[in-house]
PyMOL Python script that loads the backbone (N, CA, C, O; Angstrom):
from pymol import cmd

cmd.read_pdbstr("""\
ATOM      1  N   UNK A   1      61.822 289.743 223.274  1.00  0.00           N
ATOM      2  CA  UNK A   1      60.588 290.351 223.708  1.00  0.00           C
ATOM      3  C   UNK A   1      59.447 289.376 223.420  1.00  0.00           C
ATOM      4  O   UNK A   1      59.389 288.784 222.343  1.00  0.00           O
ATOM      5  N   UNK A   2      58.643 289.230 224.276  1.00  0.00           N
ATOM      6  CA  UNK A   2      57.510 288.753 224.021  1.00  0.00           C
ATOM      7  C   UNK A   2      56.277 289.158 224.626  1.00  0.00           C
ATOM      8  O   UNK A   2      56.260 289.551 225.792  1.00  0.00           O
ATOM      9  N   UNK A   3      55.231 289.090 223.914  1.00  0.00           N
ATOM     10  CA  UNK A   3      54.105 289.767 224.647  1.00  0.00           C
ATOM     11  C   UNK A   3      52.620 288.793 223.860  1.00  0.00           C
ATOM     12  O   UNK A   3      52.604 288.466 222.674  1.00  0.00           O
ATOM     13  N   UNK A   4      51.650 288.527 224.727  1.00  0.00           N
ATOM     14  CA  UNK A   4      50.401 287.934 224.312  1.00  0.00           C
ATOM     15  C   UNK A   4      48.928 289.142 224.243  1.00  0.00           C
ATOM     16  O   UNK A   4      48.964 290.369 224.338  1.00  0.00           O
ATOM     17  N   UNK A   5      47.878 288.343 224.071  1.00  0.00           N
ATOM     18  CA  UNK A   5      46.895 289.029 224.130  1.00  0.00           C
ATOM     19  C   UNK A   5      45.736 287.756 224.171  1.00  0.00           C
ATOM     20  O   UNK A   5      45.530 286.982 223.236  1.00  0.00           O
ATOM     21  N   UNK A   6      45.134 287.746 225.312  1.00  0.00           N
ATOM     22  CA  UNK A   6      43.714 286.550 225.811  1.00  0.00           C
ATOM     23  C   UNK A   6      42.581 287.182 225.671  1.00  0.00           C
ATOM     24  O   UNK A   6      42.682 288.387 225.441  1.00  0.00           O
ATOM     25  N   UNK A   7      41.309 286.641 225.754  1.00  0.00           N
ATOM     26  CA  UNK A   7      40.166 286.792 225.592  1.00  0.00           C
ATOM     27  C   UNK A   7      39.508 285.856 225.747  1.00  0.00           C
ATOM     28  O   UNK A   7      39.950 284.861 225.172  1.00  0.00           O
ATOM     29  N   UNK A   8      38.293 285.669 226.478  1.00  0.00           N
ATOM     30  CA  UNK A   8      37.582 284.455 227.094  1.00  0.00           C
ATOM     31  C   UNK A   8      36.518 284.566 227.373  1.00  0.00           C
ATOM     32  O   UNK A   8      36.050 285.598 226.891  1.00  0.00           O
ATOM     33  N   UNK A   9      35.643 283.854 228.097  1.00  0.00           N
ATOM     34  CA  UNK A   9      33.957 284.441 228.724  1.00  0.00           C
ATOM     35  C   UNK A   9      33.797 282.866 229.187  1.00  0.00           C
ATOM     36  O   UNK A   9      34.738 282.078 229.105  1.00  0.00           O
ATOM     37  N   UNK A  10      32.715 282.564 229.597  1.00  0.00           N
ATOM     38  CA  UNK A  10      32.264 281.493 230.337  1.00  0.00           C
ATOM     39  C   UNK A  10      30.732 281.694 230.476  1.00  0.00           C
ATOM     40  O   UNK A  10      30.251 282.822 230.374  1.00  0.00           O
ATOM     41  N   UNK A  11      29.886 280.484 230.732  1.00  0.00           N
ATOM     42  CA  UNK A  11      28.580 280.384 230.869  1.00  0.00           C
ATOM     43  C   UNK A  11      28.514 279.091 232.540  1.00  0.00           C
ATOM     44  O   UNK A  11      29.287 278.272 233.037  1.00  0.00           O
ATOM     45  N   UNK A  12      27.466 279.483 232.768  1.00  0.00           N
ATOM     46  CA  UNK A  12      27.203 278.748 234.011  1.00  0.00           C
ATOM     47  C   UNK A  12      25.315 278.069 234.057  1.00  0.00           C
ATOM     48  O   UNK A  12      24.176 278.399 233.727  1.00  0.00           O
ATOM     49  N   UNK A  13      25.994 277.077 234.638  1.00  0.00           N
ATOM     50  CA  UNK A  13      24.326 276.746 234.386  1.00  0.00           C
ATOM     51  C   UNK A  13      23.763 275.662 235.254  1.00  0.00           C
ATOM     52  O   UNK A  13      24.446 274.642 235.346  1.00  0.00           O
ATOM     53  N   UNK A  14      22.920 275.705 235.738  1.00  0.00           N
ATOM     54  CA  UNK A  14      22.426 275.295 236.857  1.00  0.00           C
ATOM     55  C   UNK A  14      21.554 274.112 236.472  1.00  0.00           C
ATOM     56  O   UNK A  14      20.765 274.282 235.542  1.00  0.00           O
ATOM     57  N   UNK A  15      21.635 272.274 237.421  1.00  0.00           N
ATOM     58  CA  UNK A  15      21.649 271.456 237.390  1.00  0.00           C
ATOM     59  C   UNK A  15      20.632 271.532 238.383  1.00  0.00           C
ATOM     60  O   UNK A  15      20.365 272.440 239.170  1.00  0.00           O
ATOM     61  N   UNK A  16      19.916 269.989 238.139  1.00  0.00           N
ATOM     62  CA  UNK A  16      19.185 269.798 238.989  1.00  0.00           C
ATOM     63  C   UNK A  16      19.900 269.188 240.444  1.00  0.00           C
ATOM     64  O   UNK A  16      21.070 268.809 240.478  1.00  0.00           O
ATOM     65  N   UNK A  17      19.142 269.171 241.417  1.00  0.00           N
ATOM     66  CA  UNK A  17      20.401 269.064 242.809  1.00  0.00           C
ATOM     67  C   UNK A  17      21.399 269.552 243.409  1.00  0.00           C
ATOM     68  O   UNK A  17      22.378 269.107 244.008  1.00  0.00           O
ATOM     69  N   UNK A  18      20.781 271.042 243.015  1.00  0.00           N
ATOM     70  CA  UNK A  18      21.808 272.370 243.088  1.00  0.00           C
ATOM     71  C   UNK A  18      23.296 272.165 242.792  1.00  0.00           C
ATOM     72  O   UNK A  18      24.200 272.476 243.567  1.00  0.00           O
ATOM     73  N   UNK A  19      23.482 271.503 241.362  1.00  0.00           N
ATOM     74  CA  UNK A  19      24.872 271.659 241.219  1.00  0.00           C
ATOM     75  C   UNK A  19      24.675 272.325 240.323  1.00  0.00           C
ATOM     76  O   UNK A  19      23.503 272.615 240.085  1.00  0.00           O
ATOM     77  N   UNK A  20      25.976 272.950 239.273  1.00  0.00           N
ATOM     78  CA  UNK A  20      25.747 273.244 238.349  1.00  0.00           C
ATOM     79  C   UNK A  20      27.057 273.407 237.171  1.00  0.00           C
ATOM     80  O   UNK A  20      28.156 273.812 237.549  1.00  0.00           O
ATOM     81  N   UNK A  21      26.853 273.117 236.015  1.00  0.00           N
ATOM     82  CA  UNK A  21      28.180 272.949 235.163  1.00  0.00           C
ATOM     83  C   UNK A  21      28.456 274.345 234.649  1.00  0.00           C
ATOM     84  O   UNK A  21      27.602 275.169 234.324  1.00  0.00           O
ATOM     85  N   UNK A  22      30.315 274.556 234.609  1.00  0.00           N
ATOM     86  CA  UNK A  22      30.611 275.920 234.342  1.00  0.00           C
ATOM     87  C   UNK A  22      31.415 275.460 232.805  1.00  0.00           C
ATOM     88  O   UNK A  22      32.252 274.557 232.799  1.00  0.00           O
ATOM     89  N   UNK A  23      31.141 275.993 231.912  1.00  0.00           N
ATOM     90  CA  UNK A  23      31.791 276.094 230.583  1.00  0.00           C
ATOM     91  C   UNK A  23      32.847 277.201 230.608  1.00  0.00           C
ATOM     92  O   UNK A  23      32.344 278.218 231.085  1.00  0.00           O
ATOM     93  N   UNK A  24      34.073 277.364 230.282  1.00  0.00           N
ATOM     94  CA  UNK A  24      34.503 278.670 230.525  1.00  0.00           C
ATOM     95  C   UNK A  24      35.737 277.897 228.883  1.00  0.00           C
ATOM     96  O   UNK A  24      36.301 276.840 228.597  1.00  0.00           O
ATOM     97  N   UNK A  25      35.527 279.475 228.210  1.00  0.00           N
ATOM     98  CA  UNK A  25      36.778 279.435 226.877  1.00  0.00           C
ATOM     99  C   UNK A  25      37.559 280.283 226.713  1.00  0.00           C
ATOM    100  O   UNK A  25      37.298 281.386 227.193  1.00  0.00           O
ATOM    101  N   UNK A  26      38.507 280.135 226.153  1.00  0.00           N
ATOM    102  CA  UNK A  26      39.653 281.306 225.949  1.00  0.00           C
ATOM    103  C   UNK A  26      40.549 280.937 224.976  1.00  0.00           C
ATOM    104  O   UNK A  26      40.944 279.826 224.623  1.00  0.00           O
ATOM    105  N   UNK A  27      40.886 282.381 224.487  1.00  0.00           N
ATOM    106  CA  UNK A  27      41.596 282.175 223.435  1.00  0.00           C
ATOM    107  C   UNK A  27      43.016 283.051 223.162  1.00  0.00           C
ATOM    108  O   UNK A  27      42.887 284.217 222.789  1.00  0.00           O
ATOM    109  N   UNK A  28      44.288 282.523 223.338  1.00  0.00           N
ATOM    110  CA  UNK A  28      45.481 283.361 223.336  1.00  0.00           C
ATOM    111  C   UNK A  28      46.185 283.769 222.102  1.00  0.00           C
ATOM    112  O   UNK A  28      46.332 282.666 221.576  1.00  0.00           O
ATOM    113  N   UNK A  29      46.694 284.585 221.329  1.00  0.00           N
ATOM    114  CA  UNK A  29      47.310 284.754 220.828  1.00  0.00           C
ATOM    115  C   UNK A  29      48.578 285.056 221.496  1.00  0.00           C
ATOM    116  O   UNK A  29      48.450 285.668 222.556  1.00  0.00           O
ATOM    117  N   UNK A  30      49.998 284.719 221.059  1.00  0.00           N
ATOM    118  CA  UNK A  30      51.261 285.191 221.844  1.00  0.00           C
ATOM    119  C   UNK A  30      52.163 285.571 220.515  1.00  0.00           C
ATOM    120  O   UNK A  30      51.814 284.967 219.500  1.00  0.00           O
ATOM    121  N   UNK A  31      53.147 286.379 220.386  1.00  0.00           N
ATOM    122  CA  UNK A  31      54.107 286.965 219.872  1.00  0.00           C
ATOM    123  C   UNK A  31      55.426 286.852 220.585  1.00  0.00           C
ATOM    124  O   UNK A  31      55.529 287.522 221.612  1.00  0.00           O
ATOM    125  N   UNK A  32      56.349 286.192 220.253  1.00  0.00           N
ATOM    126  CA  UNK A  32      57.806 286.345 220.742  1.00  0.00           C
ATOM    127  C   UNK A  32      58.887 286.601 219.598  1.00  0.00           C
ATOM    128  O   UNK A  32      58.906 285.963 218.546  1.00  0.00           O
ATOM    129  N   UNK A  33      59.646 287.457 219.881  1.00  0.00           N
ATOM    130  CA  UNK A  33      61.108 287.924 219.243  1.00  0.00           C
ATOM    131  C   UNK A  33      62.322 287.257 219.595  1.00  0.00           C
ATOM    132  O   UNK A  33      62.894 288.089 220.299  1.00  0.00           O
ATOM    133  N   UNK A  34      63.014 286.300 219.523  1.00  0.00           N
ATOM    134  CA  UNK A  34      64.222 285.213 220.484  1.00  0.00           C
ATOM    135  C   UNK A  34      65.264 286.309 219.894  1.00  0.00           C
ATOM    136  O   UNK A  34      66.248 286.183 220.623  1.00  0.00           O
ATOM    137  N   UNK A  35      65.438 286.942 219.296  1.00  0.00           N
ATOM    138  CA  UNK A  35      67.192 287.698 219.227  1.00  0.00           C
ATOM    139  C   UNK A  35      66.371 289.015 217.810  1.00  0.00           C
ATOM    140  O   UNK A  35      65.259 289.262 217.344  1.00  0.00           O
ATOM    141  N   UNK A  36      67.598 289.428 217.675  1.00  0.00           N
ATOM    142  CA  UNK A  36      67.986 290.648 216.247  1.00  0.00           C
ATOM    143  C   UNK A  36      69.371 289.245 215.533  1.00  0.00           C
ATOM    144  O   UNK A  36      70.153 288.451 216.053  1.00  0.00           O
ATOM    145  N   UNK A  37      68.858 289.770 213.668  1.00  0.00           N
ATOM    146  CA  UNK A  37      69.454 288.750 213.052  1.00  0.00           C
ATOM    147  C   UNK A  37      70.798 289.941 213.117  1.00  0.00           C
ATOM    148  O   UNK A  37      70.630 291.110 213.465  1.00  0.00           O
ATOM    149  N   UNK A  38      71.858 289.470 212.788  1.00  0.00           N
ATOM    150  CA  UNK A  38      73.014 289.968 212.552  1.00  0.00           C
ATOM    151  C   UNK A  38      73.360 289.818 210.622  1.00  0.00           C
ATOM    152  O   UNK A  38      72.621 289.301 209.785  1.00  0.00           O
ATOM    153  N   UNK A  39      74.390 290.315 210.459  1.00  0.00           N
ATOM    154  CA  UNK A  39      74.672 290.562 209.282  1.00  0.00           C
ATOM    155  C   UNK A  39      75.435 289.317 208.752  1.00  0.00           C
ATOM    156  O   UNK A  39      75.754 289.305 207.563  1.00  0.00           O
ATOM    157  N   UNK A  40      75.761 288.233 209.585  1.00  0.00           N
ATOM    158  CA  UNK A  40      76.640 286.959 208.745  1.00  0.00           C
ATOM    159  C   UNK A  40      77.563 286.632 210.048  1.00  0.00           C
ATOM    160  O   UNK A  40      77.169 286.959 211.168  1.00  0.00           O
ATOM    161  N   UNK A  41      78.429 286.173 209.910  1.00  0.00           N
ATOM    162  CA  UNK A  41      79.341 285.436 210.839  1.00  0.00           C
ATOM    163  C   UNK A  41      80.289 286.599 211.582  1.00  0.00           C
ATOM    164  O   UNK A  41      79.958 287.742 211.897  1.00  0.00           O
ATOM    165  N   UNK A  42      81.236 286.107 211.712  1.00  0.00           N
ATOM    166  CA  UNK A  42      82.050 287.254 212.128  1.00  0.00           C
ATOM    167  C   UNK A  42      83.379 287.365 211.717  1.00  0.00           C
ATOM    168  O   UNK A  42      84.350 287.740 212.374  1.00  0.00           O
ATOM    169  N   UNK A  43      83.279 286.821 210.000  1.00  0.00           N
ATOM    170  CA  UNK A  43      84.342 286.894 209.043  1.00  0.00           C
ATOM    171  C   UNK A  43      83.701 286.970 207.395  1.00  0.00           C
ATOM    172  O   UNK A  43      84.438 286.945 206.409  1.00  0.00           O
ATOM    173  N   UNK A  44      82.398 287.053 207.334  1.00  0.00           N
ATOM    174  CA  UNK A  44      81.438 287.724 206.700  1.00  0.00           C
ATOM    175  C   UNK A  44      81.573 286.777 205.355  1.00  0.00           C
ATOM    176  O   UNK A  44      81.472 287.143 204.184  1.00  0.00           O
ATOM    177  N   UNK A  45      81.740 285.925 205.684  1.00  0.00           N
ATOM    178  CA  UNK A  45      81.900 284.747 204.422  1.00  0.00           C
ATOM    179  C   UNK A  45      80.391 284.320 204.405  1.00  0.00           C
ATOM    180  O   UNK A  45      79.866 284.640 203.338  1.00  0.00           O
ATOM    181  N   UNK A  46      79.594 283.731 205.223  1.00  0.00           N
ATOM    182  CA  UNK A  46      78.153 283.807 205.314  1.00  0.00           C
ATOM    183  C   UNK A  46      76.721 285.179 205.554  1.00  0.00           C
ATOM    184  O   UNK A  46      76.736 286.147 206.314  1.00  0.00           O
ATOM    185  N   UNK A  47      75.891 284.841 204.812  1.00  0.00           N
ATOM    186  CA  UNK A  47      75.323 286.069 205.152  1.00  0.00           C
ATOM    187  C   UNK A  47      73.643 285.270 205.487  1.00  0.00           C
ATOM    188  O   UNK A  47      72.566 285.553 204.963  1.00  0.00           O
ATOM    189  N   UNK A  48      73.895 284.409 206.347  1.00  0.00           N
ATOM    190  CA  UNK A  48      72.776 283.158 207.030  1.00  0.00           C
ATOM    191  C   UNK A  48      72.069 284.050 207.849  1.00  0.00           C
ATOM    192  O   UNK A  48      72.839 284.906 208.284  1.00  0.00           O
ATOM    193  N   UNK A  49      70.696 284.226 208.309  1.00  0.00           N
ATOM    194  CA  UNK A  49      70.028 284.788 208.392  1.00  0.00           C
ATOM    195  C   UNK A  49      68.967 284.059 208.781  1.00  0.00           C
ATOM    196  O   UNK A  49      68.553 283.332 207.879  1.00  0.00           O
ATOM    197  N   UNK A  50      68.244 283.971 210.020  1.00  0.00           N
ATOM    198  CA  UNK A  50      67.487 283.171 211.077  1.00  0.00           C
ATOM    199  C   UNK A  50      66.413 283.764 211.562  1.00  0.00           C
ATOM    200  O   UNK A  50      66.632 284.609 212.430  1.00  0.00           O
ATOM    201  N   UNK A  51      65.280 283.566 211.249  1.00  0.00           N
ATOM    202  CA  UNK A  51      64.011 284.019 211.462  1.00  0.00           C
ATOM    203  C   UNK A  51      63.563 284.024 213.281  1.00  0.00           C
ATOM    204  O   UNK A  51      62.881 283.150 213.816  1.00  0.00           O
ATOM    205  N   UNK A  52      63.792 284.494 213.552  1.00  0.00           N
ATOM    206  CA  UNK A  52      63.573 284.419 215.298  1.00  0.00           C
ATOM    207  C   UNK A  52      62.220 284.513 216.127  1.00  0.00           C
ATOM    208  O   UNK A  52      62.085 284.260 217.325  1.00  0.00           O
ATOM    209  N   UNK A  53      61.320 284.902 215.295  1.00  0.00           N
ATOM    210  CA  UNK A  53      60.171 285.624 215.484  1.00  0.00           C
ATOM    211  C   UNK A  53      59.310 284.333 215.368  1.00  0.00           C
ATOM    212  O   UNK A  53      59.504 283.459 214.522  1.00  0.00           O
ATOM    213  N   UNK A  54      58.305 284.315 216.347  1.00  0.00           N
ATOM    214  CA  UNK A  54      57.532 282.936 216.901  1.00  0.00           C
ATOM    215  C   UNK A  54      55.637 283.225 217.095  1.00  0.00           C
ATOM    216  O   UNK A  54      55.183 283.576 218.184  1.00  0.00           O
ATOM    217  N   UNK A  55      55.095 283.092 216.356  1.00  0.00           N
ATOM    218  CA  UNK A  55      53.695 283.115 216.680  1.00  0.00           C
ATOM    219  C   UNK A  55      52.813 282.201 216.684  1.00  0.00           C
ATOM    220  O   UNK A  55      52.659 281.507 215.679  1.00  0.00           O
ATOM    221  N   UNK A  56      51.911 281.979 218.027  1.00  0.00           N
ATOM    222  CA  UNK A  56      51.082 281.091 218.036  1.00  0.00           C
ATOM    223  C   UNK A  56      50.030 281.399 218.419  1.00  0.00           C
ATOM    224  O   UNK A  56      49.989 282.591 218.724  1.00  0.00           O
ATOM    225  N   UNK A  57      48.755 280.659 218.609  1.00  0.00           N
ATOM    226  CA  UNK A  57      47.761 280.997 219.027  1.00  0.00           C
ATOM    227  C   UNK A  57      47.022 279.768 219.498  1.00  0.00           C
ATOM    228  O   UNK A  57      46.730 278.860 218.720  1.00  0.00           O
ATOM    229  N   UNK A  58      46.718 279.752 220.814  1.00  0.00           N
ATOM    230  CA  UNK A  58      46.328 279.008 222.081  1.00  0.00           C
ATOM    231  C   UNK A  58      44.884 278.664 222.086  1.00  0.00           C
ATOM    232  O   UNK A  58      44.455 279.760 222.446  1.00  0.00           O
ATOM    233  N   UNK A  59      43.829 277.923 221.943  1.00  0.00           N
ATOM    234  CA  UNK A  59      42.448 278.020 222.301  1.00  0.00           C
ATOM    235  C   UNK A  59      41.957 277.035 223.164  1.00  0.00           C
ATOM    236  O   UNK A  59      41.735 276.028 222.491  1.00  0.00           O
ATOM    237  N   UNK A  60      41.660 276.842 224.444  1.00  0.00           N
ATOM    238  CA  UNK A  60      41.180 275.997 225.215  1.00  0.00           C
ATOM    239  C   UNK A  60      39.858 276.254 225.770  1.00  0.00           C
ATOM    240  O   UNK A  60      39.267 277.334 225.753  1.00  0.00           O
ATOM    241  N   UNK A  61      39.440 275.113 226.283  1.00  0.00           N
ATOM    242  CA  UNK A  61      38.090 274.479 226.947  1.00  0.00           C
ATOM    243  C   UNK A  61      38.421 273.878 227.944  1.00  0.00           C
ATOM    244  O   UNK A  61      39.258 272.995 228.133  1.00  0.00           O
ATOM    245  N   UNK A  62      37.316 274.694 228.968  1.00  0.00           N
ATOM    246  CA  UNK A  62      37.432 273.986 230.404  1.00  0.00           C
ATOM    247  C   UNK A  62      36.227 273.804 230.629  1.00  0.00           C
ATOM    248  O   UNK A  62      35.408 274.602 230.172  1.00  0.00           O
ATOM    249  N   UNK A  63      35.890 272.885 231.264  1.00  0.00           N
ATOM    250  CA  UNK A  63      34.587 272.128 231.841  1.00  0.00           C
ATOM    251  C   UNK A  63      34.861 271.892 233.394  1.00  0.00           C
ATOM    252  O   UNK A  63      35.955 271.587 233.869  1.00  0.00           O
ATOM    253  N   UNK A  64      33.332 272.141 234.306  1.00  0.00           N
ATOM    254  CA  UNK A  64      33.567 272.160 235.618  1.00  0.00           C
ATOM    255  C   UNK A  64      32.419 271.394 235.767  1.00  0.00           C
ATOM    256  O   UNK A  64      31.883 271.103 234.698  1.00  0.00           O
ATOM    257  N   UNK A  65      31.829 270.940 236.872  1.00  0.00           N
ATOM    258  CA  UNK A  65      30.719 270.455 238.145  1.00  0.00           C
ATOM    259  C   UNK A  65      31.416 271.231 239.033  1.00  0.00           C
ATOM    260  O   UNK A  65      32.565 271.162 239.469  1.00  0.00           O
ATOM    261  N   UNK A  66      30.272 272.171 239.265  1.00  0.00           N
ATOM    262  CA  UNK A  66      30.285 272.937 240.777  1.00  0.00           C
ATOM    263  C   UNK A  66      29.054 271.850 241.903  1.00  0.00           C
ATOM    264  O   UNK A  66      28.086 271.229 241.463  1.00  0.00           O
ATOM    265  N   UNK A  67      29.444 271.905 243.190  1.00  0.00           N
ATOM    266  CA  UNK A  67      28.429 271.357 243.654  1.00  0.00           C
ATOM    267  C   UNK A  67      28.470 272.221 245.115  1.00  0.00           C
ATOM    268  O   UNK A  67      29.435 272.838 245.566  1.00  0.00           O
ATOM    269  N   UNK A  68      27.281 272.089 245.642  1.00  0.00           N
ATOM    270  CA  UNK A  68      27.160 273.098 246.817  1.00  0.00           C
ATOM    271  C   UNK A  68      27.932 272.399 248.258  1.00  0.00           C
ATOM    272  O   UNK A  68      27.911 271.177 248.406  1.00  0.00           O
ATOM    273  N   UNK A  69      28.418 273.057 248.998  1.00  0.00           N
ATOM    274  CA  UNK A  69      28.676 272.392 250.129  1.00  0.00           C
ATOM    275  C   UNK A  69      28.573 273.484 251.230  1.00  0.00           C
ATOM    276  O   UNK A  69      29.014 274.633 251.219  1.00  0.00           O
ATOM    277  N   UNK A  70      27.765 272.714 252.330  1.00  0.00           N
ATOM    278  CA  UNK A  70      27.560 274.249 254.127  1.00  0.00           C
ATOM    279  C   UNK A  70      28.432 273.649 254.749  1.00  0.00           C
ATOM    280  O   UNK A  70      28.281 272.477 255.094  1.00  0.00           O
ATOM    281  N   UNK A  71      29.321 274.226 254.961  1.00  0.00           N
ATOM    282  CA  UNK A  71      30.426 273.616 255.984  1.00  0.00           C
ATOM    283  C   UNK A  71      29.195 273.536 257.184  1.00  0.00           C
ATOM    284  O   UNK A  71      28.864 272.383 257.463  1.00  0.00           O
ATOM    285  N   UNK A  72      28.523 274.568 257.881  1.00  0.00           N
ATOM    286  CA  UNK A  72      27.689 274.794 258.749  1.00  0.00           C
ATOM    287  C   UNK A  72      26.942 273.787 259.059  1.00  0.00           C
ATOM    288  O   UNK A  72      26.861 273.323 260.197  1.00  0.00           O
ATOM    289  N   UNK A  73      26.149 273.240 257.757  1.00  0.00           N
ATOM    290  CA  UNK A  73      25.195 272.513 258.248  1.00  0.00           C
ATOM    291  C   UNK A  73      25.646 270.903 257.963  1.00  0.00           C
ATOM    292  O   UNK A  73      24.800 270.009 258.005  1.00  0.00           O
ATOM    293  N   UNK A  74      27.275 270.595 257.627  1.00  0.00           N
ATOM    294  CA  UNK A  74      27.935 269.243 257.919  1.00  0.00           C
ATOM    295  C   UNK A  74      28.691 269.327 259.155  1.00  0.00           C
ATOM    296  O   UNK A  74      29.471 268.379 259.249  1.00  0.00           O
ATOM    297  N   UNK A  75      28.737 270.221 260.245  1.00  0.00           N
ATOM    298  CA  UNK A  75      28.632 269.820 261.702  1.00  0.00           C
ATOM    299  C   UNK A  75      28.047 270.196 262.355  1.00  0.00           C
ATOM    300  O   UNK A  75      28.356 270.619 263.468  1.00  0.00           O
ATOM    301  N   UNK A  76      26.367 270.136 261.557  1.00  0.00           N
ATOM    302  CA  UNK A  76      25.423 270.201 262.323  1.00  0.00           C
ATOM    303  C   UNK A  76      25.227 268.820 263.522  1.00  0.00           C
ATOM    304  O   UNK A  76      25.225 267.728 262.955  1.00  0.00           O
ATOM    305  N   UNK A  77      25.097 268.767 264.772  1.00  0.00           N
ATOM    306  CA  UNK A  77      24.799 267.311 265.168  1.00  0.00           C
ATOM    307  C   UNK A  77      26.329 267.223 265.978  1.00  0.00           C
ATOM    308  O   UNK A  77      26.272 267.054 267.196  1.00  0.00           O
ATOM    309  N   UNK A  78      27.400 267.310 265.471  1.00  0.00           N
ATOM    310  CA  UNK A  78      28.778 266.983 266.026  1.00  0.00           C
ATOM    311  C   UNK A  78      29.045 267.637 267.011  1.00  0.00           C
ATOM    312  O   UNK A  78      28.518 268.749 266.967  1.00  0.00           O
ATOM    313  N   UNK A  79      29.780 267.404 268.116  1.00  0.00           N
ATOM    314  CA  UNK A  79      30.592 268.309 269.130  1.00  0.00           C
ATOM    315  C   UNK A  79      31.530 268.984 268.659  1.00  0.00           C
ATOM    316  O   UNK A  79      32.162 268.408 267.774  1.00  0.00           O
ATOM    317  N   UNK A  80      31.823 269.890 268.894  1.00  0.00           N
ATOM    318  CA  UNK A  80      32.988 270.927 268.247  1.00  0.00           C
ATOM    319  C   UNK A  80      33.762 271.255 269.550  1.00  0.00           C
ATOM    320  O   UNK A  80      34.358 272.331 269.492  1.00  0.00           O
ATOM    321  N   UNK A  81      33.917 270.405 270.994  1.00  0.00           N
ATOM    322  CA  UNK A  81      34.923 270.528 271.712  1.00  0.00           C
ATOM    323  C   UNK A  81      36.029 269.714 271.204  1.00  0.00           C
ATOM    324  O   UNK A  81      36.035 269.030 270.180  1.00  0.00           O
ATOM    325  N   UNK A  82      36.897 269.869 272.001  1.00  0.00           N
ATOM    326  CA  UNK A  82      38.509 269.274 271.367  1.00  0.00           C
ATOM    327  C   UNK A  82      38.471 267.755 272.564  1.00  0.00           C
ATOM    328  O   UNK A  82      39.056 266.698 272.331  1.00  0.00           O
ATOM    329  N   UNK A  83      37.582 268.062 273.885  1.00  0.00           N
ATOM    330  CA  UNK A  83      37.401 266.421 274.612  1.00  0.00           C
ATOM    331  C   UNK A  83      36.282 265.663 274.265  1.00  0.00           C
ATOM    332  O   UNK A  83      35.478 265.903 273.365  1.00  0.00           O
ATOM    333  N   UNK A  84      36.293 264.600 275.156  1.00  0.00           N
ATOM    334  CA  UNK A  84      34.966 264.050 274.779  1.00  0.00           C
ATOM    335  C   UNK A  84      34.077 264.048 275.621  1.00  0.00           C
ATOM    336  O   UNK A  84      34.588 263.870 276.727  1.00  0.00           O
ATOM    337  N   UNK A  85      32.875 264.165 275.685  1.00  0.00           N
ATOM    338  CA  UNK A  85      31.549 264.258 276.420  1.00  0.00           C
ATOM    339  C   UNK A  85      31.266 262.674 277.608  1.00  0.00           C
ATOM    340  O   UNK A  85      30.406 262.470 278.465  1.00  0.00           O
ATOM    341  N   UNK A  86      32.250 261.956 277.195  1.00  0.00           N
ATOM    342  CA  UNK A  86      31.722 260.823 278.276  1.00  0.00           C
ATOM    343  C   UNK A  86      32.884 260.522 279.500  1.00  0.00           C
ATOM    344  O   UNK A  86      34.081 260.755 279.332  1.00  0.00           O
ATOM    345  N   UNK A  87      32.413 260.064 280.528  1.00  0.00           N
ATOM    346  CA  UNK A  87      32.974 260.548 281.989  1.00  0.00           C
ATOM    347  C   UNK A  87      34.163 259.202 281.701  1.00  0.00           C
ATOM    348  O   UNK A  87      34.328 258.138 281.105  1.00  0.00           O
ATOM    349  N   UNK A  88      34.669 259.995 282.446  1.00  0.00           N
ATOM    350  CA  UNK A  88      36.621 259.180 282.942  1.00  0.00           C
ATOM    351  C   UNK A  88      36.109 258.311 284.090  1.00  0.00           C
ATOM    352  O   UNK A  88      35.452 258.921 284.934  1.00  0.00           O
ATOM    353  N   UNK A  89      36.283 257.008 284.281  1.00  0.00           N
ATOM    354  CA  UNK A  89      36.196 256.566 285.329  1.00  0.00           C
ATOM    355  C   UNK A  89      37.896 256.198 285.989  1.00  0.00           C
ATOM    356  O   UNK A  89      38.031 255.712 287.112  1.00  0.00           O
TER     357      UNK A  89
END
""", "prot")
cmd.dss("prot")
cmd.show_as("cartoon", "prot")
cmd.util.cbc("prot")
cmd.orient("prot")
């Protein structure tokens, strides 16, 4: 069995030249179980016993540049037919 639990938030913030940098953090805790210990071997001469149980905890940082882009107004000016505008001789 295993199961986690995250938590995070982020800030955004606006640059001059309408871009702007995104900070975003988070933080995981996870829990895993790999088996049930048993009682020893299976002639009971050992009674060895293996901790299976796994916990960690995750914390990362991400950093962005957002920057603006108009699809619209980068084919402003262009032809948007599929031929071309100048005559076949």
């Amino acid at each position: 069995m295993q199961f986690g639990l995250t938590a995070g938030g982020g800030l955004l913030f606006d640059i001059q030249g309408k871009g702007q940098l995104q900070l975003d953090f988070r933080y995981t805790w996870v829990h895993s179980n790999m088996g049930i210990n048993g009682k020893g071997d299976f002639l009971a001469f050992t009674s060895y016993r293996e901790n299976y149980e796994y916990y960690h905890g995750i914390a990362t940082l991400g950093v962005a540049y957002l920057f603006g882009y108009d699809s619209q107004l980068a084919r402003k000016g262009k032809s948007t037919s599929g031929g071309s505008n100048k005559k076949k001789r």
